[in-house]
N, C-alpha and C positions, 0 to 999 in steps of 0.2 A: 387414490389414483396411483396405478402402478405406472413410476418415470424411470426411464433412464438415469445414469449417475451422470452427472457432468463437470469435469474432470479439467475444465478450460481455466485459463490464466486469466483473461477477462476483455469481453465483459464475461462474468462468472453465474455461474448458480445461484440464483435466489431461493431463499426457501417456498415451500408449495402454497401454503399458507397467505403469504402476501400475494403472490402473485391470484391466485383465488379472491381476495379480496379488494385486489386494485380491477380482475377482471371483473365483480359484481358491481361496483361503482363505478364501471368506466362509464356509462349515459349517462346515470343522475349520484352526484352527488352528497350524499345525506339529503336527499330532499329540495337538494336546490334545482332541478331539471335540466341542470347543464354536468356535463364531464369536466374534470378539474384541466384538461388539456383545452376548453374555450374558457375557461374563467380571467376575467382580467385581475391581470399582476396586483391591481392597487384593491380589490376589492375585500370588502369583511370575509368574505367566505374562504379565501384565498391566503387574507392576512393571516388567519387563523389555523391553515394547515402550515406557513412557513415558520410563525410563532412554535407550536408545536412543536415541531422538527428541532427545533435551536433546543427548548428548553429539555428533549429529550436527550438528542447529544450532550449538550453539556450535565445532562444525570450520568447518562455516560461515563463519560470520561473525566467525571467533577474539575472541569474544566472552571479557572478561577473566574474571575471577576474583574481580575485583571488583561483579560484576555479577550479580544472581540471574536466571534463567529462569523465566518464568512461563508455566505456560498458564492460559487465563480461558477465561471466556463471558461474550455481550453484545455483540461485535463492537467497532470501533472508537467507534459508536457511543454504547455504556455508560463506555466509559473518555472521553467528553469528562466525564464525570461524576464516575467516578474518581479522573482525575489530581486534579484541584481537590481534592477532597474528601479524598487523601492527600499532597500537595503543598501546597496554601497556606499552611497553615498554619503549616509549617515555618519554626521560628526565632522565631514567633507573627508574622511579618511580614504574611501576610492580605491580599499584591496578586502582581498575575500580570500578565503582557504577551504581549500574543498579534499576529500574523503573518496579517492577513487575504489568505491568496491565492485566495480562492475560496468555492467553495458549501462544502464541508467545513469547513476551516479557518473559516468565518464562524459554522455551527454547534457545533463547539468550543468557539466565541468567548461565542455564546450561552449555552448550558448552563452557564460557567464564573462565567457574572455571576453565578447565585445561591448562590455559594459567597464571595464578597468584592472586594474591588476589583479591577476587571479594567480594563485599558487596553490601549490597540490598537498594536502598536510600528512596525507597518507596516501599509499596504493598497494596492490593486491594485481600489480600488471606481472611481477614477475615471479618465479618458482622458491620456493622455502621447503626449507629442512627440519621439520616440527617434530620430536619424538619420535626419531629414526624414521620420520615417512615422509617422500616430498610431495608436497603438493604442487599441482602444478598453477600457471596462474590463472588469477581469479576463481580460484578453489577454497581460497582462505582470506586473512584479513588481517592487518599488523596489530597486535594488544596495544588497547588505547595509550600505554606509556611511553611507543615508540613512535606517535603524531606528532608532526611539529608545527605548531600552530600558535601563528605574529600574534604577539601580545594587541597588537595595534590594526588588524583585521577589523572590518565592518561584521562580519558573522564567520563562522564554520557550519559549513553543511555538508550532512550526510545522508545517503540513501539507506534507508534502516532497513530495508527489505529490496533486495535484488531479486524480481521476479523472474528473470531469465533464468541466469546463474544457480541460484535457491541459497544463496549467503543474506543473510543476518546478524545485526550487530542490536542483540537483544538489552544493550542496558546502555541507557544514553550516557556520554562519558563528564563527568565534573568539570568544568571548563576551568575552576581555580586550580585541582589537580593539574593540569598542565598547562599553567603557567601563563594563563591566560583569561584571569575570572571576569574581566568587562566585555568577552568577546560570545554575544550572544550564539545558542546552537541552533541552525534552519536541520528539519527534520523532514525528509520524502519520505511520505509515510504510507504511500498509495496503497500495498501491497499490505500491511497488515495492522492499520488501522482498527479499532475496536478489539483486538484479536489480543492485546495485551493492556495491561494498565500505561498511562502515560505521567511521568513527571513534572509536569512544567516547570517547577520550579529550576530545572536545565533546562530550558526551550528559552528560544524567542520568539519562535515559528514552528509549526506544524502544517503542512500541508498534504495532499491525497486526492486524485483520481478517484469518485466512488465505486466506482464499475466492478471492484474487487471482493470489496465487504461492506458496505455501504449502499450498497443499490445497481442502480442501472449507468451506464455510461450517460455525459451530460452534465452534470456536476460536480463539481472542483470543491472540495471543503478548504478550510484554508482558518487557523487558530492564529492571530497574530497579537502577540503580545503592545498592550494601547501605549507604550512607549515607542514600539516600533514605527506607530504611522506617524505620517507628517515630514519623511525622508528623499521622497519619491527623486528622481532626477529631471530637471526639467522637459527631457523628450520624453517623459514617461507619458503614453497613453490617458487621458484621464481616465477612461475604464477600469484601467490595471492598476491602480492608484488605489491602495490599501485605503488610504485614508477618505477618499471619495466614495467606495464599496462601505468600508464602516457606515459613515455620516447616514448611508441611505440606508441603513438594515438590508443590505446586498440586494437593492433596488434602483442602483444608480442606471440600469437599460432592464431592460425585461431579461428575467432571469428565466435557468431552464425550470419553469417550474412544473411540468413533471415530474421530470427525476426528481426533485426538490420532497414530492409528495410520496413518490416511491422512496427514496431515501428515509423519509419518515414512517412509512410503516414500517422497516426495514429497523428504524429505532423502536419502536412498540416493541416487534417480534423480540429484537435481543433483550430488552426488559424483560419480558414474559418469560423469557429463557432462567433470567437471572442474571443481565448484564455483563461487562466484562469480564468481571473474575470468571465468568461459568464458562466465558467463550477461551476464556485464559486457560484453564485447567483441560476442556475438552479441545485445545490445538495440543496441549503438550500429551494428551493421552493418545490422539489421532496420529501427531508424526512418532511418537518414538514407536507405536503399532510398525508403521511401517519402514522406516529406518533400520527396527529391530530384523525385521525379516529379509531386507535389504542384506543385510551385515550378515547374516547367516547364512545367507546363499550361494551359490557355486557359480550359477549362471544373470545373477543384477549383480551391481556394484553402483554406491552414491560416491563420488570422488570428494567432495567439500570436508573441510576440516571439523570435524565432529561440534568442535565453538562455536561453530560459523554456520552451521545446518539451517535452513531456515523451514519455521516451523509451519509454512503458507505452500509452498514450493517445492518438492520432492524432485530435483531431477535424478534419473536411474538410467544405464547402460546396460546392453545386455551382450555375454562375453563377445557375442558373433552378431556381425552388422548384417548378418545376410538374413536373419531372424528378425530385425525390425519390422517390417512389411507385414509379414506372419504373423507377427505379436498385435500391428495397428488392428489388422483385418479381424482378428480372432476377437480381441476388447470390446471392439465394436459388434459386432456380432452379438457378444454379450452383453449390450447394455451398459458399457465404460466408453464414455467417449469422450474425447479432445485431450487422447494422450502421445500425443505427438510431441517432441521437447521440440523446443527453437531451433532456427536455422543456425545459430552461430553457435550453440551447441551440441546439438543432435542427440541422439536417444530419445527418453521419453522424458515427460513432465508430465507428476501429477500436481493438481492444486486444490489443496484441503481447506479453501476458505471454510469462516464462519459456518454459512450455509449449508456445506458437506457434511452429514452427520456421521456420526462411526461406523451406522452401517455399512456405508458408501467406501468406506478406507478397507473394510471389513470384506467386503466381493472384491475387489482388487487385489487384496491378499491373498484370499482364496485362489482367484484364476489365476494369478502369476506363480503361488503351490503347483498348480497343476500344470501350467501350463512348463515348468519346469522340469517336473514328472516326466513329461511329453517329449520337451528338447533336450534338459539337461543333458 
């Protein structure tokens, strides 16, 4: 099937494949004469696609044992809410330090104040002077040794992937290196999830929106370290109550499970791929492709700090705003769509999730060659 590239932030491109095989079984089931969308939540047929799904991710990401699998709803979004509301409280300490790298990470930050004391351990709000270039803000990120972050915090959390922005903070930082080794790391991980190996052994928490690299919008992943639950605050929801989500195998209300079952073939495909490391090597091959030609050019330019580039997220400018228009109509035209950047932004964003294969980075190249040809 010849498709268009789709070039959206998320919900994102799936690969062809699943989506082929979720449409061949949307009536019947393996045989069961139902669509997995009337299956009920509690049944063997059903248990057995969310079973699935767990022990695939966690092949994944060889996620411990120490760690429970959640699936949620609410998106990353409800869990700035969450984590706080089963996190601070822990140890009754009632402060938190949070990692301003962006529009997300800043809304995190927000939601988290009305839960107790919240402090900022980093930011990236204002302009820096990095090897003679200044960036301006939220184009870069402070080297984890200039965070400052309370020995005596509930967590630090960070947004690892800023999908607006396209800043990344590719390597999770030591919490004993600075100066703070009982202060568990919370990870927003929406944006590039599966797309690199993960450490836990720095985590507390892991959480992610799957709508990006994971599946369809609708389910909320959420990796919480089994020492973490049992913190919740007393007005916490009991839905949102890690430790009630655990207890039931993320069955504590009917789950999306859809998405749940898309999410899971969505783990098969990256298996069959070759799992993270394959999808690890084929992000860093896909952005610096484009970065590279980015950097070369007379008429793009990526402003973010070359450290901080994220490898999910490409935004690009083009020298003359009066060419954007030009540029949307013409992509499209061509079979490149949803490269429009954000409002708070502007310019363009492309997004090389998972699912995006090189070809796809590959035509983009190409038409913005030419298309340069043409305005330059």
């Amino acid at each position: 099937m010849n498709r268009p590239w789709n070039f959206a932030a998320g919900p994102s491109t799936l690969p062809l494949e699943v989506l082929q095989q979720a449409a061949a079984e949307m009536c019947d089931w393996h045989g069961s004469g139902t669509s997995v969308m009337e299956m009920s939540h509690r049944s063997k047929q059903y248990g057995s696609i969310r079973d699935a799904a767990e022990a695939d991710l966690r092949e994944l990401l060889a996620v411990p044992d120490t760690f429970e699998v959640l699936f949620m709803q609410g998106g990353a979004t409800a869990q700035n809410a969450i984590v706080p509301m089963n996190l601070i409280g822990r140890g009754g300490l009632g402060r938190a330090d949070y990692v301003l790298s962006g529009h997300w990470a800043k809304k995190s930050y927000a939601e988290a104040q009305r839960y107790g004391d919240v402090a900022v351990a980093a930011t990236a709000e204002g302009s820096a002077e990095i090897d003679g270039h200044t960036y301006g803000p939220w184009c870069w990120l402070p080297d984890v040794s200039q965070w400052h972050v309370r020995p005596d915090a509930a967590y630090l959390h960070l947004c690892a992937n800023e999908t607006i922005g396209g800043v990344e903070q590719p390597v999770m930082p030591d919490m004993a290196a600075l100066g703070a080794p009982d202060v568990p790391l919370v990870a927003d991980m929406s944006s590039n999830i599966l797309s690199r190996p993960i450490d836990f052994s720095r985590l507390g928490l892991v959480y992610g929106g799957a709508q990006k690299n994971a599946g369809p919008a609708g389910v909320t992943l959420a990796f919480v370290r089994k020492d973490m639950l049992g913190h919740a605050l007393p007005g916490c929801p009991s839905v949102f109550d890690y430790g009630n989500v655990a207890k039931a195998q993320s069955m504590f209300n009917t789950p999306p499970t859809y998405a749940i079952y898309m999410a899971g073939l969505v783990f098969k495909w990256l298996l069959r791929q070759g799992g993270v490391a394959a999808m690890d090597a084929a992000s860093a091959r896909k952005s610096q492709a484009l970065y590279g030609y980015i950097d070369s050019s007379d008429l793009y330019q990526n402003r973010i700090h070359p450290a901080r580039r994220s490898r999910m997220n490409v935004p690009f400018q083009l020298r003359e705003d009066a060419l954007n228009a030009i540029f949307l109509a013409e992509t499209e035209a061509a079979g490149l769509l949803a490269l429009k950047g954000h409002k708070s932004v502007g310019g363009m964003r492309a997004s090389i999730y998972n699912a995006m294969p090189y070809e796809g980075v590959a035509a983009l190249i190409d038409f913005m060659r030419d298309f340069e040809a043409r305005h330059g």
